[in-house]
N, C-alpha and C positions, 0 to 999 in steps of 0.2 A: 672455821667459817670461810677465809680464803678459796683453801681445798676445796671445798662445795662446791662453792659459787662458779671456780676454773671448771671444774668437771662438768657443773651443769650447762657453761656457756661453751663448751668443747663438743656434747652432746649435740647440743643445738645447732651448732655450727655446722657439724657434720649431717642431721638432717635436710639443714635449708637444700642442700644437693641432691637431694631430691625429688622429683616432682611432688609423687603422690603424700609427702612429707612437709609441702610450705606452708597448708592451713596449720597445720599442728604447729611449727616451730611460731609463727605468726601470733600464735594464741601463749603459745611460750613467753615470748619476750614481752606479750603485752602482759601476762598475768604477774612478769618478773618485775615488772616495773613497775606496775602498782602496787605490791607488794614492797616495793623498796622506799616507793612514795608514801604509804601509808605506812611503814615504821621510822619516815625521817618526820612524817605529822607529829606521830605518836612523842617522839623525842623533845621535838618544838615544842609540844601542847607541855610537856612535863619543865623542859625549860623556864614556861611562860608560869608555870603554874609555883613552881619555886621562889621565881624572883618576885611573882606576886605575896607569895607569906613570909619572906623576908622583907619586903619593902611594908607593908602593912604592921610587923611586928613591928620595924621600925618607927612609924607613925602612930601607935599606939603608944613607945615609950616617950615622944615628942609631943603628945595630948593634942595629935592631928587626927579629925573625921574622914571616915576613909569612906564610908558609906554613898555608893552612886556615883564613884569616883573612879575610873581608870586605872593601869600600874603606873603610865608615862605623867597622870596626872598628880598620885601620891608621890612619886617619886621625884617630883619636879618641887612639892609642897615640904618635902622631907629636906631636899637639898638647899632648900629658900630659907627654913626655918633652923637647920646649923649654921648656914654661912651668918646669919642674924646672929646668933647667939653667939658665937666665934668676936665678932664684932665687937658687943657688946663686952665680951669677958680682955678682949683688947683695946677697950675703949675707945672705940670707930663708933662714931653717929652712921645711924643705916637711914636716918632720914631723909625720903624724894633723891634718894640711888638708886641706878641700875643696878640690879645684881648681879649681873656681870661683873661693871669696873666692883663691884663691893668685894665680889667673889675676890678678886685682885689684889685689894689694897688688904683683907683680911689675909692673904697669902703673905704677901712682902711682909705684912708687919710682923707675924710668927717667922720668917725666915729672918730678919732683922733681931725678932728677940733670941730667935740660937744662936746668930752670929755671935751675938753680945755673950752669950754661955758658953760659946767654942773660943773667945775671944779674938775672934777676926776682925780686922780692922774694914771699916763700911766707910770710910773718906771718897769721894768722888766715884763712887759703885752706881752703875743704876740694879734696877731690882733682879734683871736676869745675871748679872756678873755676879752681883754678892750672893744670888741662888744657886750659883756654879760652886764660890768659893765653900760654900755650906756644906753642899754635898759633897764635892771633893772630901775635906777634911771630914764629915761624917764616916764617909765609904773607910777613910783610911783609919780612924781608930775602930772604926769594925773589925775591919781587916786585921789591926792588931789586937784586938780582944779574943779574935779566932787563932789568931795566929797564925796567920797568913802573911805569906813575904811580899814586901811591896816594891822592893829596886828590881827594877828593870821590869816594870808591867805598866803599860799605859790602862786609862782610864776604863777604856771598856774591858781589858785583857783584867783588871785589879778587880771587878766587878761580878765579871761571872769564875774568879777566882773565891769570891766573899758568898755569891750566893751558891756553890757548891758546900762550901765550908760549911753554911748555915744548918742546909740539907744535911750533912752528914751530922753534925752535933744533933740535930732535931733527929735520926736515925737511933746512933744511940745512946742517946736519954730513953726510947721505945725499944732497948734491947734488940734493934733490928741489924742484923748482919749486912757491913757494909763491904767487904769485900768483893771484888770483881763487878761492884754495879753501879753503872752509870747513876748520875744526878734523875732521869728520869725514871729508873727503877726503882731509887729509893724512894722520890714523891707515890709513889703508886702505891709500895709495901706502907710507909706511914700513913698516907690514906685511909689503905683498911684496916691498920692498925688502930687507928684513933676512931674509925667507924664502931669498932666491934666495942672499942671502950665506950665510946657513949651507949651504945645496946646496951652493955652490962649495965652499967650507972642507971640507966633507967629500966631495967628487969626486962628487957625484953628477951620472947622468943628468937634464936637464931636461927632451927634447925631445918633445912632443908631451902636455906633461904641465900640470894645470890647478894654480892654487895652493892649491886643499883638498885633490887627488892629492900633491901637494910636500909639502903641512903632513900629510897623512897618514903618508908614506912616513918623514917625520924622527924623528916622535912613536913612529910605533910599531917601527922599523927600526934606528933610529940613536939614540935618547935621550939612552944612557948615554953616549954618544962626545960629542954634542951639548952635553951638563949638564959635563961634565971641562972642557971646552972653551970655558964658557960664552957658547956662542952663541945665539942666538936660539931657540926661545922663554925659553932658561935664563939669559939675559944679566944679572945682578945688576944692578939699578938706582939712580938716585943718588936720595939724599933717601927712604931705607925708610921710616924712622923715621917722618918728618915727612908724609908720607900714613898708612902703615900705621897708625900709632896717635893719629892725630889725624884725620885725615879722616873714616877712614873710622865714629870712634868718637865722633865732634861732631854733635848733630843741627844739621838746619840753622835759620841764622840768621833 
């Protein structure tokens, strides 16, 4: 695709010089442009239309009407109605809160109940210190469960030492050959690795078909059967917790 793209703007280039050649190159760059505009729409539109059937599946297993409703709106209603229940299952009154600070105090109080399971001491901690201490000590018996060494790696260097590791265990459990390939060549191969399994699991035709043609046809054709089933992209993953709310919520080191 690169190659094209150089040749064609080499091409072009070399016309603009000359005269009887600017209407043409003129018509060039504008037919390239919409052309490049209208396949980043195309992309958008598919983006938009994904996170719409996954936000709506999601609100259909939380008995929210989605009907006449926006994505920013379900997805505002999806996120109101966990952090509520979250609450409740922590025994936090959500009564006349903001759900904001609600969002907050439901956070601390699950980082306070690991602390208490990792047995960290919470003595004079406010919420972002003992959400450090949490993660820290999480990151580290990941670390050693993978078997990754941890003297002499600070916290960021210990981290993206744990999520290579993860990648390759998740590589081969999928029989995928890890040798010579970087962290983001093996997310790409287990990708379509786990694509083409949920195809099979749900009998689909593959042949002659690309893996954004696959990943399109799942997402918008087969979801719901896909999400029951939790297959790929719906696969529940290990260690929620200890990403979801420490990763992604710890600025970096």
């Amino acid at each position: 695709m690169m190659k094209r793209w150089i040749t064609a703007a080499v091409l072009a280039f070399s016309l603009v010089f000359s005269p009887a050649a600017i209407s043409f190159a003129s018509d060039f760059y504008k037919g390239f442009a919409e052309d490049l505009h209208r396949k980043q729409d195309v992309e958008e539109d598919k983006k938009e239309t994904y996170q719409r059937i996954f936000i709506k599946m999601e609100a259909k297993e939380l008995g929210i009407a989605t009907e006449g409703k926006d994505s920013e709106q379900i997805a505002k209603e999806v996120a109101e109605t966990k952090i509520k229940r979250s609450a409740k299952k922590l025994g936090i009154k959500t009564e006349g809160k903001d759900i904001k600070e609600l969002a907050k105090e439901v956070h601390h109080a699950e980082v306070k109940k690991k602390a208490e399971e990792l047995g960290i001491d919470q003595n004079l901690k406010d919420p972002q210190m003992l959400a450090e201490d949490v993660y820290q000590e999480m990151l580290r018996q990941k670390a050693k469960e993978l078997g990754v060494e941890t003297e002499e790696r600070d916290l960021r260097g210990l981290k993206q030492a744990v999520l290579k590791a993860i990648v390759k265990k998740e590589a081969k459990e999928l029989d995928i050959d890890i040798k010579g390939k970087d962290p983001q060549k093996l997310q790409e191969e287990i990708h379509d690795k786990k694509l083409y399994q949920t195809a099979k699991e749900l009998e689909l035709n593959t042949d002659h078909k690309s893996n954004s043609q696959l990943f399109d046809e799942i997402i918008t054709e087969h979801a719901e059967e896909a999400r029951e089933k939790r297959l790929f992209p719906f696969e529940k993953r290990d260690g929620d917790f200890f990403w979801n709310h420490h990763v992604k919520r710890r600025p970096n080191p």
